[in-house]
N, C-alpha and C positions, 0 to 999 in steps of 0.2 A: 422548541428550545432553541435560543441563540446562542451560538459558539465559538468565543472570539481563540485566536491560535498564533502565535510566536513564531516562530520556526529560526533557529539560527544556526548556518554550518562553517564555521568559521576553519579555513586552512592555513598552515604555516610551514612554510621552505626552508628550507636547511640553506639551499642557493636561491637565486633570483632565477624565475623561468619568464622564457623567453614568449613563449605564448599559452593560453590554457584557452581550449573549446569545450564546452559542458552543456549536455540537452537538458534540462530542465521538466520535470513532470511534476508542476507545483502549482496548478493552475484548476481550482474544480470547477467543473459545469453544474448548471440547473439539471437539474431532475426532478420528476416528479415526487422526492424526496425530500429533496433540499435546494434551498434557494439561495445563492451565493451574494451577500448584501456589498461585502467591498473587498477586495483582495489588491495586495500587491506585490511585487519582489522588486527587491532594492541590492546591488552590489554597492562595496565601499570603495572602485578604484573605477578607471576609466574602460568602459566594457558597451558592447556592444550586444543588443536582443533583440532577435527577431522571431516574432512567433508563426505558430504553425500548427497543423491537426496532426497526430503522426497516424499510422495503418490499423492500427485502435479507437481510432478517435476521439486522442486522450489533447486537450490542449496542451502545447508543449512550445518553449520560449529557446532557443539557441544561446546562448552564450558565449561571446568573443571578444576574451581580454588579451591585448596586447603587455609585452614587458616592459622594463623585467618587473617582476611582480613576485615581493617576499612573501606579502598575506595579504588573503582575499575571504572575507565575511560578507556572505549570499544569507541575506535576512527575508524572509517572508511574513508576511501578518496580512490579516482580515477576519471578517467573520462569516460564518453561515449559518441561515436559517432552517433546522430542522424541522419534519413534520413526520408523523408517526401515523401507517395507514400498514395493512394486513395485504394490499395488493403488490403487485410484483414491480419492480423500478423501470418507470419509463419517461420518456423524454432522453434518453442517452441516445448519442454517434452511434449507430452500428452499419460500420463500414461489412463485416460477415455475418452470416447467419450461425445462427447459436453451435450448428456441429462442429467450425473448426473448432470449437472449445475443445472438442473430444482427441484431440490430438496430442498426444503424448510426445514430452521431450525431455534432454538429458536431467532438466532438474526436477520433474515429475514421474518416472517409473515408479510403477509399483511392485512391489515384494508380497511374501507371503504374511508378513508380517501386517504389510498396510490393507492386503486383500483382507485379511480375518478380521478388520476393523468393523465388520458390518454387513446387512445386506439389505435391499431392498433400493427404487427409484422414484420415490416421491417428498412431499416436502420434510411431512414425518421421516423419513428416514434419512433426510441432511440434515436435521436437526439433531436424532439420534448421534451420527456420525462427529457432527462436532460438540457435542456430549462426551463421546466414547474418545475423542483426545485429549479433550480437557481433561477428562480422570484418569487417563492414561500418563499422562507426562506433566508435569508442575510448570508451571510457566514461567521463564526468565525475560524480565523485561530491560533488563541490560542491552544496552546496540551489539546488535553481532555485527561483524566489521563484514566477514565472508559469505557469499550467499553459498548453500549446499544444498546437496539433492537432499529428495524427499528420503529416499533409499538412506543415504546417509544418516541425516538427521537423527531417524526413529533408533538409532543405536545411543542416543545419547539419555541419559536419565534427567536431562531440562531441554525444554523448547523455547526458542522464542516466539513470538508473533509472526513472522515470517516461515518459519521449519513449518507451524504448527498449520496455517495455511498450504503451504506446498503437500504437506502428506494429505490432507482432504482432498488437495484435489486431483492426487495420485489416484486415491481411492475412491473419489467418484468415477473419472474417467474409465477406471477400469471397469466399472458395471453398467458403463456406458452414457453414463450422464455427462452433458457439456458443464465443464466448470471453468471459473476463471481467476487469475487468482485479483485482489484489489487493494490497492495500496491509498494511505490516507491519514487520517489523524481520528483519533480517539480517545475520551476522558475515559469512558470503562474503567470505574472505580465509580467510591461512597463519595470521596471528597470532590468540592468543586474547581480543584485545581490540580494539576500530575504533570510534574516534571518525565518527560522522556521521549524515546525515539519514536518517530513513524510509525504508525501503525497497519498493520495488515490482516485484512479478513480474504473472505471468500465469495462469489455471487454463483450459483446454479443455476443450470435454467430445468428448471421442472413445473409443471401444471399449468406449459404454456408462456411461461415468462422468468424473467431472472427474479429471484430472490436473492438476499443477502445471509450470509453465515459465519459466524463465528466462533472458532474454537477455541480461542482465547477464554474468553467466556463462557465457552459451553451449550451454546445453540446458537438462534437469529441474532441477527445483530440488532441493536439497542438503538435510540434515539438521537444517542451521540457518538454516531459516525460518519464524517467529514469525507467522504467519497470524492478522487485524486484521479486517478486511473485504474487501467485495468489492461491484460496481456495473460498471455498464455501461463507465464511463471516469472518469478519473483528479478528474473533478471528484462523481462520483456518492461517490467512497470516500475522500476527503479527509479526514487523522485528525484535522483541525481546520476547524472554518467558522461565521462569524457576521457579527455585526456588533456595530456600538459608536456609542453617541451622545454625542456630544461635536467638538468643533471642536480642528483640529492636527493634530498627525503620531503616525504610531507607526511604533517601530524594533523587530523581532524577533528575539529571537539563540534558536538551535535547538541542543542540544546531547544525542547521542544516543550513547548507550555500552552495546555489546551484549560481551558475556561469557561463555568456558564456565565454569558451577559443578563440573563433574564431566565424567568421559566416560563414565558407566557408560547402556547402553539397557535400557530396558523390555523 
């Protein structure tokens, strides 16, 4: 399946700032997944990028616009070529081995709540796991603006795509399993078109190798998912993060538009 994708995050100042730095995690690699056919990112003022691997080995672009700067629309488009195979994702960076996945941090703790999610450590049972939040919590695919813990999250009656990834992989880790969390783009729907935010699944490494999961959907992940990065938790893989110097407010409107070009597979 070919995947052509949009991406626009367009910001707007109340004042003019003087500088804005922003790391960029918008960039996918080959895998033995998916094949990246053309990708770009485009600012609309005068800005400087320099790319970079970061400690994950997620390709990652810097970001350095001078002022004063009222609004700044960071556009991304290209496509990628997905392929559908049973075995686990290889060809990725791995700067660690799979155990620091198993490390727990402030936005993954797990509760008794996320511990009762399940039990068992193999494939069959991250696939159960992300089954058992899917029915557990209705999915809200609206941007949530704030990232929260997992602990938190699970008290609300909707998850978004990000909550619902951090509490799996609360709750893998707690039974020992490396999980991670991965941030990206996804059609996951009927229709061949879906306005909306970033998406984020899960990757496990069990039976030897990373697999992907999704509790969005309710098990594996699907054909059409555009794999971005990966990190401990949802603020490690964040496909935007900075700051900005200047005094005021900023407003962000997120617009993200995933597409099949073809259904022909590799």
């Amino acid at each position: 399946m070919r995947l052509s994708v949009h991406h626009e995050t367009r910001y707007r100042f109340t004042e003019p700032q003087a500088r804005i730095v922003q790391l960029l995690r918008l960039f996918p690699a080959d895998t033995s997944h998916q094949t990246v056919v053309n990708w770009r990112i485009d600012v609309d003022c005068d800005a400087r990028l320099r790319d970079s691997i970061d400690g994950y080995g997620n390709i990652t672009r810097m970001l350095y616009a001078e002022g004063p700067v009222e609004t700044l629309l960071l556009t991304v488009s290209g496509e990628a070529l997905l392929t559908e195979g049973d075995g686990p994702i290889e060809g990725t960076d791995e700067p660690f081995p799979p155990e620091l996945f198993r490390r727990v941090t402030a936005l993954t703790r797990a509760d008794a709540v996320i511990e009762g999610l399940g039990q068992g450590d193999d494939r069959a049972a991250m696939t159960a796991l992300a089954a058992a939040i899917h029915a557990r919590w209705p999915l809200d695919r609206r941007p949530a603006p704030a990232i929260r813990a997992a602990v938190d999250a699970v008290r609300d009656d909707r998850l978004s795509p990000r909550d619902m990834a951090q509490i799996f992989i609360a709750a893998a880790r707690a039974r020992g399993i490396p999980a991670r969390y991965t941030s990206g783009y996804s059609l996951s729907g009927d229709d061949e078109r879906r306005t909306a935010a970033p998406h984020a699944w899960v990757e496990a490494h069990v039976a030897g190798g990373w697999y992907a999961f999704d509790p969005a959907i309710g098990g594996r992940s699907q054909l059409d998912h555009v794999r971005v990065a990966v990190a401990l938790d949802a603020a490690g893989a964040a496909p935007i993060a900075g700051v900005r110097m200047g005094a005021g407010d900023e407003a962000i409107d997120v617009d993200v538009d995933v597409r099949v070009e073809d259904n022909v597979q590799a």
